[in-house]
C-alpha positions as a printed NumPy array, in Angstrom:
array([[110.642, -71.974,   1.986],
       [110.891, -71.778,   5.386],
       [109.375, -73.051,   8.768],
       [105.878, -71.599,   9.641],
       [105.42 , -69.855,  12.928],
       [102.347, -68.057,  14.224],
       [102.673, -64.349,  14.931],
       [100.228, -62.789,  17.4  ],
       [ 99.372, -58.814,  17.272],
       [ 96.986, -56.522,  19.797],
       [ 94.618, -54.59 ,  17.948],
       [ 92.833, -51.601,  19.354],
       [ 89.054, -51.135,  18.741],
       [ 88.934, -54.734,  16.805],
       [ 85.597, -55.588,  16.373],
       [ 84.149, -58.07 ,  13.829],
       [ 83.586, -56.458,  10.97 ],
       [ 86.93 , -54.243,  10.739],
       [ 88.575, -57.526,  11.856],
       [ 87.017, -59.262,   8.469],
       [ 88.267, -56.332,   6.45 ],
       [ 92.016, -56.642,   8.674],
       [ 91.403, -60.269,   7.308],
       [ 90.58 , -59.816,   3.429],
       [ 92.942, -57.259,   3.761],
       [ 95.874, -59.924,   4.072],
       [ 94.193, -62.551,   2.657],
       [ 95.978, -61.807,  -0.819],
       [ 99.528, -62.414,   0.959],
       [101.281, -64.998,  -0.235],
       [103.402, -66.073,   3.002],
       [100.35 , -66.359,   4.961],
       [ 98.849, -69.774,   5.643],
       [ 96.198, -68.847,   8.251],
       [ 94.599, -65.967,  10.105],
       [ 92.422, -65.662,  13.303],
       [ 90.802, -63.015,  14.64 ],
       [ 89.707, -63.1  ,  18.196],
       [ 87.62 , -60.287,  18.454],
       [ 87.456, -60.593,  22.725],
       [ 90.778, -60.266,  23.168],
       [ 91.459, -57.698,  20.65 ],
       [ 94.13 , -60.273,  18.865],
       [ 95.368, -60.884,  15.503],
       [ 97.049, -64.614,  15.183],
       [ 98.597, -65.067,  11.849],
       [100.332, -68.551,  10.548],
       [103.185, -67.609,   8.399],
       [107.007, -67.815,   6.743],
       [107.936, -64.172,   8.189],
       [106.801, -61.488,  10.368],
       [104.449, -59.502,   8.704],
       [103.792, -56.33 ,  11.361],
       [104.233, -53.85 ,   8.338],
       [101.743, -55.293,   6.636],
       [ 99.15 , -56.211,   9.358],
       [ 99.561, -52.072,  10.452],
       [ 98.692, -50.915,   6.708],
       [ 95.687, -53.738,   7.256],
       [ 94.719, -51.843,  10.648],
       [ 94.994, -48.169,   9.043],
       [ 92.475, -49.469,   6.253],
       [ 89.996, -51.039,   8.548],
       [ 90.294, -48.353,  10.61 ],
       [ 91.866, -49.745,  14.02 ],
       [ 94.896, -49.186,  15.696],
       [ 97.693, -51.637,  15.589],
       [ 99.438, -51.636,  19.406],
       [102.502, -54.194,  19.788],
       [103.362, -57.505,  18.545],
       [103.43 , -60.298,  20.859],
       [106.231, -63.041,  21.476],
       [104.363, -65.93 ,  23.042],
       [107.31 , -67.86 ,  22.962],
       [109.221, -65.504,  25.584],
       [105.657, -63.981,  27.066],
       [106.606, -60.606,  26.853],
       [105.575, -58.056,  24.327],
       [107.974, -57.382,  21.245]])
């Protein structure tokens, strides 16, 4: 298993109850050690193994949000 990193995604029209269903949504993956939803600004931070955009964009669809870009804090540029 490898190192954990923390992923960071900008959601469109989060709010917090579609971000609780984003988070029970991936709350059943395996590779994910932690999620945080910051509802002000409009952020998804997720703890894990691996990127998991796919995923977090199916989570979006069914909560009924719009998944906009990925973010690379580590460069501080969008991804």
């Amino acid at each position: 298993m490898g190192k954990s990193k923390t992923y960071s995604y900008i959601i469109d029209g989060l709010s917090t109850n579609n971000g609780e269903k984003i988070k029970r949504a991936l709350q059943n993956i395996s590779d994910i050690k932690s999620i945080t939803i910051n509802v002000h600004s409009g952020t998804v931070d997720i703890i894990s193994v691996k990127d998991l955009e796919t995923e977090v964009k199916y989570a979006c669809a069914m909560a009924g949000t719009s998944f906009r870009i990925r973010i690379d804090k580590k460069r501080g540029l969008f991804s």
